[in-house]
C-alpha positions as CSV (number, residue, x, y, z in Angstrom):
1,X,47.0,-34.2,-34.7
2,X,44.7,-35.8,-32.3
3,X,42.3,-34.7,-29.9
4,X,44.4,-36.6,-26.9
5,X,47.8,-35.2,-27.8
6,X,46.5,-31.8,-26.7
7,X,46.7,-30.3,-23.1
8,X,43.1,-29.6,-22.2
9,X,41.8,-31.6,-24.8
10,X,38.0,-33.0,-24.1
11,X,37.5,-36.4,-24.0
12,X,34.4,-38.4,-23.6
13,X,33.5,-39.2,-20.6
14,X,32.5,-42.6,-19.9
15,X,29.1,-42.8,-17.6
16,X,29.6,-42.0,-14.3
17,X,28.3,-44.4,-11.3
18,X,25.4,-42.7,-9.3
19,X,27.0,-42.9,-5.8
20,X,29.7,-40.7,-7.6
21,X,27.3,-38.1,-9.1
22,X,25.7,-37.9,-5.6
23,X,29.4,-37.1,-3.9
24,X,30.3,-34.5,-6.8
25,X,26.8,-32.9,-6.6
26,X,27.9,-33.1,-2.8
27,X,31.0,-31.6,-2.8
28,X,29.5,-29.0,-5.2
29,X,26.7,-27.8,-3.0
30,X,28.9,-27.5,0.1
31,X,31.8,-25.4,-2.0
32,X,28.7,-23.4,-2.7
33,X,27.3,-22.9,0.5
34,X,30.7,-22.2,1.8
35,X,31.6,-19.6,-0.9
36,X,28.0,-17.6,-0.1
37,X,28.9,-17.5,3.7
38,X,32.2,-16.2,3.0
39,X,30.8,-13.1,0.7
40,X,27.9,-12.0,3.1
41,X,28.7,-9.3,5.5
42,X,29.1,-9.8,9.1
43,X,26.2,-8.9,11.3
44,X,27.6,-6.2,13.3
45,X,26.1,-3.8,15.7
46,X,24.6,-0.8,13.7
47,X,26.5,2.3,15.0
48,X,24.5,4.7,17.6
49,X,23.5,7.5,15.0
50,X,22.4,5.0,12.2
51,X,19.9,3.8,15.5
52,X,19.2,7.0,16.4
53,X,17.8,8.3,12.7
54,X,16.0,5.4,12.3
55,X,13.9,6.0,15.1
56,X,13.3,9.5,14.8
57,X,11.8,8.2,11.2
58,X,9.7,6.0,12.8
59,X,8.5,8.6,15.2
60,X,8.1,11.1,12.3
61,X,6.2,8.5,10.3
62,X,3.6,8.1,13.2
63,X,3.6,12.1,13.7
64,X,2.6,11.9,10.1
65,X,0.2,9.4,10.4
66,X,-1.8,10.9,13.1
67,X,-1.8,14.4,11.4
68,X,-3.3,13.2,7.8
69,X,-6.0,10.5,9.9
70,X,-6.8,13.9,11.7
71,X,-7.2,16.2,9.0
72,X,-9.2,13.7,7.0
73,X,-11.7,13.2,10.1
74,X,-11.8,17.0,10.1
75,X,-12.4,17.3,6.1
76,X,-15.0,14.6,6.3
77,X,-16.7,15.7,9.6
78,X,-16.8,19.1,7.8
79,X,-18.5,17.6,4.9
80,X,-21.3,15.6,6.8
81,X,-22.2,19.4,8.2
82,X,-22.1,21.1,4.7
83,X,-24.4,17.9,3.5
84,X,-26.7,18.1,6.6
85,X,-27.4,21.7,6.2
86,X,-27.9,21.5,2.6
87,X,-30.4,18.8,3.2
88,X,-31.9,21.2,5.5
89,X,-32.0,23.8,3.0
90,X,-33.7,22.0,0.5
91,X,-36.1,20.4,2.7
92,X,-37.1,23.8,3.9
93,X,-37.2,24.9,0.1
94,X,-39.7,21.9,-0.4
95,X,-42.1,22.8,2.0
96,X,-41.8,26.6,0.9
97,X,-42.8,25.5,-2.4
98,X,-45.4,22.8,-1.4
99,X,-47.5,24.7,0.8
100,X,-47.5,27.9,-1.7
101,X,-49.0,25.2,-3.9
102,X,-51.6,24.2,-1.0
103,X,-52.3,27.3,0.2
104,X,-53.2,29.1,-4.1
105,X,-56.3,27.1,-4.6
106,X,-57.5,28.2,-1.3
107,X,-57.1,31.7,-1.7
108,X,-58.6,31.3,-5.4
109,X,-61.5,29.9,-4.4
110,X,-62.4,32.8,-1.5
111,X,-65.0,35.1,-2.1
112,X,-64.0,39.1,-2.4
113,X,-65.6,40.8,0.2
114,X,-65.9,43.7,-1.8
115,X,-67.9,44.4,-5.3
């Protein structure tokens, strides 16, 4: 039984002409085009509540915003003081301990005033 004899039997194709391939490649692209237009949704006016939550996200995401750039200016305005007045501290412990160190030879070297 041949190939031919058969419905839907393949046959080789002889080659094509290049203005044809253009037109089916054509014809292709536009059944494309035409199929993807028909399966997107229609653009249609968002009902009033869908509008409504998405701005009261929007104004809850700012809220949100504001609050944690707040508390982190707090947090690190808090942390500059700690830093300053430990600075203070040890600055303070410095010169406590430097002029204890000054001041011992001096009171070595003094005579007693009584023998």
């Amino acid at each position: 039984m041949s190939l031919l004899n058969r419905p839907f039997a393949y046959t080789k194709l002889e080659m094509e002409e290049p203005e044809e391939i253009k037109h089916r490649r054509a014809r292709f692209l536009i059944y494309k085009s035409l199929q993807q237009a028909d399966i997107s949704p229609r653009k249609s006016r968002p009902s009033w509540l869908k509008v409504k939550t998405n701005k009261l996200k929007i104004r809850t995401r700012k809220r949100l915003k504001r609050l944690r750039k707040t508390i982190l200016s707090t947090i690190s305005a808090a942390e500059i003081g700690l830093h300053k007045q430990f600075i203070s501290q040890l600055k303070a412990l410095k010169r406590l301990f430097r002029t204890s160190q000054l001041e011992a030879p001096v009171i070595v070297g003094l005579q007693p005033m009584f023998k």
